[in-house]
C-alpha positions as CSV (number, residue, x, y, z in Angstrom):
1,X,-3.5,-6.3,2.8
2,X,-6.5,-4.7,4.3
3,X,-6.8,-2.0,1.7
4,X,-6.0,-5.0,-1.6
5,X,-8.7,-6.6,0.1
6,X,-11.1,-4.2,0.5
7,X,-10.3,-3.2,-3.5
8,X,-10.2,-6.8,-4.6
9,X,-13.0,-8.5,-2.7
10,X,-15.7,-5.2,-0.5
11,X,-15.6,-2.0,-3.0
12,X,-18.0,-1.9,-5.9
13,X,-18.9,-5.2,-5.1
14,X,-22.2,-7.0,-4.6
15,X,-22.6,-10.1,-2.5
16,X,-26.0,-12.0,-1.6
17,X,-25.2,-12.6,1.5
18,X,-22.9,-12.8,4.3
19,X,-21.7,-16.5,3.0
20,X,-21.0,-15.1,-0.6
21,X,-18.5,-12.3,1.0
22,X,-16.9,-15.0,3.5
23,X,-16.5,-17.0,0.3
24,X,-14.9,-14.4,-1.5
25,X,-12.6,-13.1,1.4
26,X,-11.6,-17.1,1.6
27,X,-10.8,-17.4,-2.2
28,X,-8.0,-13.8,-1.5
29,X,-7.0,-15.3,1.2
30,X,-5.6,-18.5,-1.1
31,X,-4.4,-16.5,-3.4
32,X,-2.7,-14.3,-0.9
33,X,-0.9,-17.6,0.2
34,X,-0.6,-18.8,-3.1
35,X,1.5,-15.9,-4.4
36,X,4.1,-14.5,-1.5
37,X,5.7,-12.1,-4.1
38,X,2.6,-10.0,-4.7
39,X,2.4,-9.5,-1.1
40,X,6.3,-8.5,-0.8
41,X,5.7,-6.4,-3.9
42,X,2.5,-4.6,-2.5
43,X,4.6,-4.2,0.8
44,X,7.3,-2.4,-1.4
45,X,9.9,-5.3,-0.6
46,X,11.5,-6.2,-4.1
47,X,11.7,-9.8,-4.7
């Protein structure tokens, strides 16, 4: 998850401020929850 992260919400990224990146990390982390098979598919588990 780090490294989805890191590609989806840190790299290449530009953030105002501490509060935008929070924000941003907050909005993955929804959409981590909100979509369990992405996870199981990024962790190589076939669903």
């Amino acid at each position: 998850l780090w490294k989805w992260l890191k590609d989806e919400v840190i790299a290449n990224v530009f953030h105002k401020d501490q509060n935008d990146i929070a924000q941003s990390i907050t909005r993955f982390e929804q959409y981590v929850l909100q979509h369990p098979d992405e996870v199981l598919r990024r962790m190589g588990c076939a669903v």
